[in-house]
N, C-alpha and C positions, 0 to 999 in steps of 0.2 A: 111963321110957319111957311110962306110961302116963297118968303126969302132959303132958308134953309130947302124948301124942294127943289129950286132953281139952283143952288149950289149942287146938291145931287144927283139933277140932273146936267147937268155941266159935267160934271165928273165921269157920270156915264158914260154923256157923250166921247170925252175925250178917252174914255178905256176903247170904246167902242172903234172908234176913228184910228188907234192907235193897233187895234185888232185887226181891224181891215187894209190898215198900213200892213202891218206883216204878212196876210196873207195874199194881198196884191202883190206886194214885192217877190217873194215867194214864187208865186203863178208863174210867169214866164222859165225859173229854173226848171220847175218842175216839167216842164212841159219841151224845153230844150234837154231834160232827161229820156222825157218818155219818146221823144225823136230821135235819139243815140241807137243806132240799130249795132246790137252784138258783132262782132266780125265776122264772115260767111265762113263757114266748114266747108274743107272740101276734103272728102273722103275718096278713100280707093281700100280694092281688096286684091289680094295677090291668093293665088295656088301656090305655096311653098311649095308643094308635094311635084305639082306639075313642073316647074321651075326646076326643082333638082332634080328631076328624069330626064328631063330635056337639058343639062348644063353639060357641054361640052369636057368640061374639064372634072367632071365627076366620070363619065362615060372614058374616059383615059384613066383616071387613076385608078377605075375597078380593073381595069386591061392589068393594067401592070401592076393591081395586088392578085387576080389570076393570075399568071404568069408567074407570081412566085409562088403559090398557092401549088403550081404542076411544077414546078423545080423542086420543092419542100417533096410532094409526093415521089417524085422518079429515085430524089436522093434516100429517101425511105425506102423504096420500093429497090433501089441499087442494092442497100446494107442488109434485107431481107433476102436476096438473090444470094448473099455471099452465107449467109448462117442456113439457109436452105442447103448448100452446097457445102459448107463446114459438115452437117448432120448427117450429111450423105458417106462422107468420107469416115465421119467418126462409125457410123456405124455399120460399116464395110471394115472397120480396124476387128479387132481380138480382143475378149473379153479382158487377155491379158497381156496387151500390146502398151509398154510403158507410155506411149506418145496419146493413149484413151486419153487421159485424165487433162492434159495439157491442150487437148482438142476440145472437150468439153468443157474448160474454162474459156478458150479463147470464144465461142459460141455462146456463154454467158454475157463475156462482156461487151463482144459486138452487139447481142438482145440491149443490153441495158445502154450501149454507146446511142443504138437506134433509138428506146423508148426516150433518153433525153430530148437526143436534136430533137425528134417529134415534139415531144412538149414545149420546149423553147421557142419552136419555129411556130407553133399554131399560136403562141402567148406575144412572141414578136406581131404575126401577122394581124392577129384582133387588134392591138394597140395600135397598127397602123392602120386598122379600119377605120377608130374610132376617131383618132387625129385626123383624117383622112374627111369625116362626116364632119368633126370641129370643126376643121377651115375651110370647107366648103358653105356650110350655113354660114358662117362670118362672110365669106363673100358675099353670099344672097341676101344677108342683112344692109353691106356697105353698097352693094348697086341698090337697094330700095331707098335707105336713106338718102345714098345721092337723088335716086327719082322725087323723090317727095319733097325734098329740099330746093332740086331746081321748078320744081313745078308747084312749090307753094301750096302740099299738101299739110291738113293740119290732123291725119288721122289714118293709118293703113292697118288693115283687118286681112287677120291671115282667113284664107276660105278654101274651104273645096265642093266637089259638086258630085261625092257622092254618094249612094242612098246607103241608108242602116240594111246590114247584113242581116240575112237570117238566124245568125249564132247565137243564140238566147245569153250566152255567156260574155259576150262583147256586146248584146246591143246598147245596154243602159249606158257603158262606157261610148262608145260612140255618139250618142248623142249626147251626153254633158259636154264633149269635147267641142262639139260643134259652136264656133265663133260667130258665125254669120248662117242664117236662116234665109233669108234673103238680098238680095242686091240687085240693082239694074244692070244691064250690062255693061253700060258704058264706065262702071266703075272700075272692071275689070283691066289690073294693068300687069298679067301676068306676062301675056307675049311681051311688053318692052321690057321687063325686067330680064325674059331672056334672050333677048334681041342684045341687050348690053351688055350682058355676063358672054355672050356667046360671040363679043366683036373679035 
């Protein structure tokens, strides 16, 4: 009996010893894990909004989509001048002056030569608005990426700085929209972004 206790415990021992083996050995990974520190974030937040008010080359290409905006009006405002003066003539004619009928068509189709270009031009000009806002944000996108890329950013948060409107109808929207609640200042890297879109 005492034989067989002493095999028993022998056996024990060596589960025992074989247990404490593994979790000895164990220990040090463990603990060269819990020393592994994550790699540091470094964040930043830009005003896209402020950014694109201030980009140089947004401030140009609204000039010159004005500027056709008042070419598209005058060249309206020209073909209106002439069917204003057609009407005058036509009805200074005779009720039964053969050249009525011929006066009053050609005034129809100047109305409707005018109502096109207008449509065309106002349908040109939006598409060059929107293209116009496309590769502008693409810019603002490729100087942030470059920033964050040369300066080993791991995180950029679009932001702005300001307060919910009184408009019952826009506030809930406004605030779901809102990205960043708070920030320190020094995260703020809206001036270089337009420091470098505006070289």
């Amino acid at each position: 009996m005492s034989m067989s206790k002493s095999i028993l415990l022998a056996v024990v021992a060596a589960f025992v010893s074989v247990g404490l083996f593994a979790v000895v050995t164990q220990l040090p990974k463990k603990a060269a894990a819990d020393d592994a520190k994550p790699p540091e974030m470094k964040i930043a937040i830009v005003n896209v909004e402020d950014v694109f008010n201030k980009l140089k080359e947004r401030a140009a290409r609204e000039d010159d989509l004005n500027k056709r905006k008042e070419a598209l009006r005058a060249e309206i405002q020209k073909m209106d001048d002439q069917v204003q003066g057609l009407l005058k003539e036509h009805d200074a004619m005779s009720v039964d002056d053969p050249k009525r009928n011929a006066k009053q068509e050609q005034i129809v189709q100047l109305q409707a030569d005018a109502e096109g270009k207008y449509k065309r031009g106002v349908a040109m000009l939006a598409k060059r608005e929107l293209s116009d806002r496309q590769e502008l944000y693409g810019m603002i996108r490729d100087a942030i990426d470059k920033y964050a890329a040369d300066n080993k950013l791991t995180l950029v948060l679009k932001a702005d700085n300001k307060r919910v409107s009184d408009n019952p109808d826009s506030q809930s929207m406004e605030i779901s929209q809102r990205n960043v609640l708070y920030s320190d200042a020094s995260l703020n890297i809206t001036a270089e972004i337009i420091k470098a879109l505006n070289k």
